[in-house]
N, C-alpha and C positions, 0 to 999 in steps of 0.2 A: 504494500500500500504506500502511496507517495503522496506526502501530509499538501494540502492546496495552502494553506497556511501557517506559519512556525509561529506559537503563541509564548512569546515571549515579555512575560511580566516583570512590570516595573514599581511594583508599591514598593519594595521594601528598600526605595532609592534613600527616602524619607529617614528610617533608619539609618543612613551614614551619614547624615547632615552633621553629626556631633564626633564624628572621627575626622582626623587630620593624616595622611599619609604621606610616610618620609622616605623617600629613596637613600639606598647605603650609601654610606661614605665613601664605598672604592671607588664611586664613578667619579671622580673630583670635579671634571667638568659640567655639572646636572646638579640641579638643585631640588630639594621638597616642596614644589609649589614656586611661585616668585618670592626670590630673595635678590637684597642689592647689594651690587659688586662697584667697586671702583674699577677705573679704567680712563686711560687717556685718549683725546679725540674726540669720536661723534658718541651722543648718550640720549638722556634724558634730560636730567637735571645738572647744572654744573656745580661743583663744589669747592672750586678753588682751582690753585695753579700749581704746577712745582716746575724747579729747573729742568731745560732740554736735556734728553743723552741720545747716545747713537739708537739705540733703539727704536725713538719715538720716528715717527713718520713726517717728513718736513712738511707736507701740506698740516699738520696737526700744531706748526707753531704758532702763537699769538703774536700777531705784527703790532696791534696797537700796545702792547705788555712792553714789546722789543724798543717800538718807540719811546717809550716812556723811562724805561730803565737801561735799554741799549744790553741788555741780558734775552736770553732766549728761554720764554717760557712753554709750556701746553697746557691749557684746560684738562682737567680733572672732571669729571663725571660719573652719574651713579646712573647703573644701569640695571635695567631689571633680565638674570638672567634666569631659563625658564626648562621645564622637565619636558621632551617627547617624551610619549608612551608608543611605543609600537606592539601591537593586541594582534597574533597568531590564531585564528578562529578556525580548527578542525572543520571542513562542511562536507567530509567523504560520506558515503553508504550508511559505512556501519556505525556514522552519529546519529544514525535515523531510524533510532531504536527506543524502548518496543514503538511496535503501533499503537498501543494503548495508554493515555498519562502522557506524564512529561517523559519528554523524548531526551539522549543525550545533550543532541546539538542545542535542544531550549534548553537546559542547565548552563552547559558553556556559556551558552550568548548572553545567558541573566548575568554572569560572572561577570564573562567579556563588560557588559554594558555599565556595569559597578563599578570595575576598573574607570572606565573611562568617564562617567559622571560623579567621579573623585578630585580625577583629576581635572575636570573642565572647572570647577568651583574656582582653580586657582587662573580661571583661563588661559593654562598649559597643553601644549597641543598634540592629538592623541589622534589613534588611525587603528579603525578593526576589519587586517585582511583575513581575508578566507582562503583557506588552502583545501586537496584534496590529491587526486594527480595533477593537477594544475592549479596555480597561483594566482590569485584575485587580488592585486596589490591596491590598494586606497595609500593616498598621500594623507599625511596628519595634518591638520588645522585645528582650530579652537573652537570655544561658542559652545552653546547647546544645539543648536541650529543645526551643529556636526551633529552632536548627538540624535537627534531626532530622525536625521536622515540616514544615519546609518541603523536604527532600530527598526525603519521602515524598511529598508534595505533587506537587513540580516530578514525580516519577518516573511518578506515575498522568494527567501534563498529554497531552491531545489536542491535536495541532496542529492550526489550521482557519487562515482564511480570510486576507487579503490584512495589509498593513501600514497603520496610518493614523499614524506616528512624532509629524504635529506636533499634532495632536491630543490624544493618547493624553499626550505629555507638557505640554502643556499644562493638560489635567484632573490629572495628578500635581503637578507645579509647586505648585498649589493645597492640596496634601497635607502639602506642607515646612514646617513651621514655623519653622525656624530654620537661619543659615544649617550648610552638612552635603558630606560626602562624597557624591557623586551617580556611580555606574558605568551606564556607558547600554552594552549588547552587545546586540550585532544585525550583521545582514551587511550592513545600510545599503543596501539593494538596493533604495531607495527615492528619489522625485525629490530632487534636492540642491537646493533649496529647501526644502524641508519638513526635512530635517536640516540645514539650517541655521537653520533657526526654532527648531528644536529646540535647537540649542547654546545658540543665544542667549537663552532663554529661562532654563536653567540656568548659565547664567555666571557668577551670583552666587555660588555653590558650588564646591566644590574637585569639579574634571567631570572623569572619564576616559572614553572614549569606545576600547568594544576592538570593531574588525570583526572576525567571526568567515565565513571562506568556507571552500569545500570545493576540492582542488586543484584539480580538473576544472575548474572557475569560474576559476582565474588563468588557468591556460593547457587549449582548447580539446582533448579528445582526441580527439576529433569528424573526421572528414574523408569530401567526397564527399556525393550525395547523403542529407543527414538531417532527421527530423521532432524539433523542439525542443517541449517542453511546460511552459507556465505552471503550476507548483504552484500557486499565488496563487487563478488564473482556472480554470486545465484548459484554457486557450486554444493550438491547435495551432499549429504551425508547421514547414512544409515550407521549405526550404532547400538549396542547395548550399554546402558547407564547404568553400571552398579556402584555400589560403594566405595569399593574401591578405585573406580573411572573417577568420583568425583573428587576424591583425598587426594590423586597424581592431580587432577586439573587445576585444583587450588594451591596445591605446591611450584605447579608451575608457572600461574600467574603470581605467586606470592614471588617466585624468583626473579620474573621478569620487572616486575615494579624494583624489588630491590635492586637488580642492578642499570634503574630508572636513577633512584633514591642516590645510587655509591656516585656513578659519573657527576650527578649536579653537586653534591658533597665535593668533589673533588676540585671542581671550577669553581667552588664559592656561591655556587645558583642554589634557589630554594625548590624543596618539590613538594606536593602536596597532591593529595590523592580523594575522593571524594566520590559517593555514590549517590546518583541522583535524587535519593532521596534524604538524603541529608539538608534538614533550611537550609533558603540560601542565605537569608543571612548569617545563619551560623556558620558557614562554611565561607563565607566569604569577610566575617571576621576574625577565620582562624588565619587566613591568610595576612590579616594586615597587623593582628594584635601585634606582633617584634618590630614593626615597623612604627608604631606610634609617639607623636610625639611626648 
C-alpha cells in the first residue's frame, strides 16, 4: 500500500519552546543559535578601531582615522555569526512501514521537523534533504516560511525504492560548505559498511545519527510458518519463525546497531536509537537533554 498522504504532526512543537539547543564545542566555527563575534571590516555594528597589521585587508583601512592621526587604522565590528543544520531524511521503501499507524518515515520527519523548528527560533538556517537511492538535496535558508514549506513538502513525499546511504551522503558531503550540525535519521537497515563510510565521511561536523524502527522490527511478533516481504525489492520470503529464529534475529540486529553505536563513539558523533512508538517528544528530548544550555 503506498500512503496518498505522510501525516506528519506538529503539536508537540509547543513543547520545545522552553528548550535552548547548543551545538559542541568541537565545531569552533558554529555557534548555538546567534552569538556575537568581533571581527574586522564589513559587520553589523561597529565597535571601535585598532591599529593596521599585515593581515587586515587594505580596502578594510579607515582613510578618515589615517587622516586624522596619519596612523593606519580598521573598524572593528560585531557580527552575528550563525548555526547551519543540514537534516538527512531516510525516504527509501522500507520507511514506509507498517501500513497501519504511524509509519517510520512520519516518526523521522516529526524528528526531522523539531530539529529544524529549534533551530529557526534563532533564525539559523537549516535544510531537510531526503535521501533513498537517490539524493533530494534542498539548500538551507531560514524563517519559518522554510519550515512550512518543507512540512508540506516532506507530507506530499512518495516513498520508493531501496537505500544507497554511502553514496547519497557522499554526493551531500559535497553540498557543506562549512563546517555545521549534520542529523542523518534513517532505520540504518542498511550494510554497516556503507554507514560507516557514511559517519566517516561527516565527522568533520557536529553528527547525530537517530535510528528510527518500528517495534515489530526489535522484537519479532511473527511465529510458525510465515512469508516475510522486502519493501526495498518486493522480494518474498517463506520461513518458519521459531524461537529460536527470533533470539538469532534480535542478536543480530542488536549487533548491527552496536557496531552503528562503536563507529559514531569513535568520531565523537552521537547515536541514538528509537522505536516508533516511543513520544516524540520524549525521544526527541533525549536527544537534546546533553546539549542544553
Amino acid at each position: 500500500m503506498t500512503r496518498k498522504k505522510q501525516r506528519i504532526e506538529t503539536d508537540f512543537f509547543r513543547q520545545l519552546d522552553r528548550f535552548t539547543f547548543a551545538v559542541r564545542k568541537r565545531v569552533s566555527t558554529v555557534y548555538a543559535g546567534n552569538r556575537p563575534s568581533t571581527r574586522a571590516g564589513h559587520g553589523i555594528d561597529t565597535i571601535g578601531f585598532r591599529e593596521y597589521n599585515k593581515s587586515d585587508a587594505i580596502k578594510d583601512i579607515d582613510w578618515k582615522a589615517y587622516a586624522r592621526s596619519e596612523k593606519l587604522y580598521v573598524r572593528q565590528f560585531e557580527e552575528e555569526k550563525t548555526l547551519t543544520t543540514h537534516i538527512l531524511l531516510d525516504s527509501s521503501k522500507s520507511m514506509d512501514y507498517p501500513e497501519v499507524g504511524t509509519s517510520k518515515f512520519e516518526y523521522a520527519a516529526m524528528l526531522a521537523a523539531g530539529f529544524a523548528y529549534m533551530v529557526s527560533k534563532y533564525n539559523d538556517r537549516f535544510a531537510i534533504s531526503t535521501f533513498g537511492e537517490n539524493l533530494e538535496v534542498h539548500r538551507p535558508k531560514r524563517g519559518r516560511k522554510n519550515l512550512l514549506q518543507t512540512l508540506d513538502r516532506l507530507s506530499e513525499l512518495e516513498l520508493s525504492g531501496g537505500t544507497s546511504i554511502e553514496s547519497c551522503v557522499s554526493r551531500y558531503n559535497r553540498e557543506i560548505k562549512s563546517r555545521s550540525l549534520v542529523i542523518l535519521i534513517s532505520d540504518f537497515l542498511d550494510k554497516p559498511e556503507a554507514i560507516e563510510s557514511a559517519v566517516y565521511r561527516l565527522s568533520d561536523h557536529d553528527l547525530i545519527l537517530i535510528q528510527v524502527l518500528d517495534p515489530s522490527e526489535k522484537v519479532l511478533p511473527l511465529k510458525g510458518h510465515s512469508k516475510l516481504v522486502d519493501l526495498e525489492s518486493g522480494e518474498e520470503i517463506r520461513t518458519y519463525v521459531s524461537n529460536k529464529f527470533k533470539e538469532r534475529y534480535e542478536e543480530k540486529l542488536d549487533e548491527h546497531t552496536a557496531r552503528i553505536r562503536k563507529v559514531c563513539l569513535r568520531v565523537g558523533a552521537e547515536f541514538y536509537s528509537f522505536t516508533s512508538e516511543t513520544p516524540i517528544f520524549e525521544a526527541f528530548y533525549n536527544t537534546i537533554r546533553r546539549r542544553r544550555r
